[in-house]
C-alpha positions, 0 to 999 in steps of 0.5 A: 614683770619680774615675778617669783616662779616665772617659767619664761625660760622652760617652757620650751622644756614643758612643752617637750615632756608633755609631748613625750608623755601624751603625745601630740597637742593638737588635739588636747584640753590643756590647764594651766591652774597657776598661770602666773604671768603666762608663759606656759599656758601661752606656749600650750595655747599656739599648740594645743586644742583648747587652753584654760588658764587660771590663778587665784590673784587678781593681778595675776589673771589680769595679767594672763588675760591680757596676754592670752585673750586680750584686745588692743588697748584703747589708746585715747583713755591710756592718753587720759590715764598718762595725764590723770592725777589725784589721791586714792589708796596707794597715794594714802597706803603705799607712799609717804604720802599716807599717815605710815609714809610707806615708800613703795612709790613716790609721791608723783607716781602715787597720784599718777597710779591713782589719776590712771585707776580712776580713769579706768573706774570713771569708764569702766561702766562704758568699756568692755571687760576685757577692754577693762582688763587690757588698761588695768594690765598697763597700769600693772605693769606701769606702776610695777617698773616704778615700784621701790621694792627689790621685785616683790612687795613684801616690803619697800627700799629703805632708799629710793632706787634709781628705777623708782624715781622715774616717771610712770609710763604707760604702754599698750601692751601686746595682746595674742588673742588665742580664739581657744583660751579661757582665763580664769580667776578662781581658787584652784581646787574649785576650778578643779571641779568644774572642768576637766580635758587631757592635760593638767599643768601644775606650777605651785607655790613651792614655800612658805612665801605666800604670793598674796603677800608679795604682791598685794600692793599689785592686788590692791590697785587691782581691785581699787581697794584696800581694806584693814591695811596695817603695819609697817608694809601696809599689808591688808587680807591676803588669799592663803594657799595651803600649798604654803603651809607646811602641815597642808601642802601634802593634802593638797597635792593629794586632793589636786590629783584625785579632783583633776578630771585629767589623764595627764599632770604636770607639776613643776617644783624646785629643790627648795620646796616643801615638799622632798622629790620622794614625797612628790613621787609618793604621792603621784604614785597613788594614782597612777604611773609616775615618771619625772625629768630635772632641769638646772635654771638661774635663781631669782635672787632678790638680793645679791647676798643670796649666795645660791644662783641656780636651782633645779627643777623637776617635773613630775609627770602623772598618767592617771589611772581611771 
């Protein structure tokens, strides 16, 4: 999936500085409170001694579950879902199908996507959650290798793109099964509250984009409904995170710190954020010893008149105190 924020390529990085920090993982709880697609909270999960995984969009924790506590997919009903067809929501709001003729899918991929959601709907009374989630993961991912957008949904190609005219497949998607991994699907700081262990991984939103409103189409077929859709994206209710929000953002890290019942916090944040390094450094320092390390990685660019091709990213380490 190609995802804003992915951090598939310093995990490894991550990984170092906790180790550097806290010493060994075997032993730790670690928390992954924005998953994201799993690339951290999976590289924790081979190492450490229990992982909980977390993020507030529902294409997302589908996403992290699958990839952390998955099972096969049922190969029978992913037959039936490559043959079903029929109008749904995204037939009716993501494609010029729909009264607004939104272009997020051809029209042959919008009755597919809506053919395959039913088929999950129609068994889901009989199936598992997690074999559930395991056919909503192929869907997603389906359906995001034939959307018409350049990566995010924040709008549709004006143009239909060649990746968008092909048929939508379906694949079984991998599964690792970690036996010590929970995943969640809950706002963070309520999450916060509830748990607590050795290591806290913080990979926020960093600007004003909202991840709700850049994949709410994936939210939509998610979840089987979309409701007060409206205007030209077709965009519906979204979660708002505060880490957005610029007049919010410093009180959320502020109560992120003080609520986590962990020794150890990791944030990973870019130098296109919000909030300055100084800031960060503020902050951390009001609850105990701080230090920090940089990494240089690709920018992903949604288009190639972006002229900045790398950024830096610092991870800012907390001891706690107390």
């Amino acid at each position: 999936m190609n995802y804003i924020g992915s951090k598939g390529a310093l995990a490894p990085f991550i990984l170092s500085l906790a180790t550097r920090f806290s010493g060994t993982l075997h032993d730790k709880t670690v928390c992954d409170l924005f998953g994201g697609t799993g690339s951290v909270a999976e590289a924790f999960g081979l190492t450490c001694k229990a992982l909980i995984a977390n993020d507030v969009e529902a294409y997302s924790a589908l996403w992290l579950h699958q990839r952390l506590c998955g099972v096969a997919t049922d190969e029978a009903l992913l037959e039936q879902m490559r043959h079903a067809s029929c109008e749904g929501i995204v037939c009716e709001h993501f494609s010029p199908l729909g009264a607004a003729k939104r272009g997020y899918f051809t029209p042959q991929n919008a009755r597919k996507i809506d053919g395959a959601r039913a088929v999950i709907a129609h068994y889901e009374t009989t199936l598992s959650p997690t074999q559930t989630k395991a056919l909503l993961a192929s869907l997603l991912d389906g359906a995001d290798r034939v959307a018409n957008t350049t990566s995010v949904y924040g709008s549709f190609l004006k143009h239909t793109k060649f990746t968008a005219t092909q048929a939508l497949s379906l694949r079984p998607l991998p599964a690792t099964r970690l036996a010590n991994a929970t995943v969640h699907n809950r706002e963070g700081l309520a999450l916060l509250g509830e748990i607590e262990g050795d290591i806290l991984y913080l990979d926020p939103p960093y600007n004003h984009r909202q991840y709700g409103l850049n994949y709410h189409v994936l939210n939509a077929i998610a979840r089987n409904y979309a409701r007060d859709i409206k205007g030209k994206s077709g965009l519906g209710n979204y979660y708002r995170s505060r880490w957005c929000q610029k007049r919010a953002v410093e009180e959320e890290l502020r109560a992120t710190l003080r609520t986590a019942k962990f020794r150890y916090i990791l944030m990973s944040y870019n130098d296109e954020g919000l909030l300055d390094a100084g800031r960060i450094r503020a902050i951390f320092e009001e609850f105990g010893r701080y230090d920090c390390a940089s990494h240089a990685h690709p920018r992903l660019r949604t288009s190639k008149k972006s002229p900045k091709k790398e950024t830096l990213e610092t991870v800012h380490l907390l001891e706690k105190e107390g």
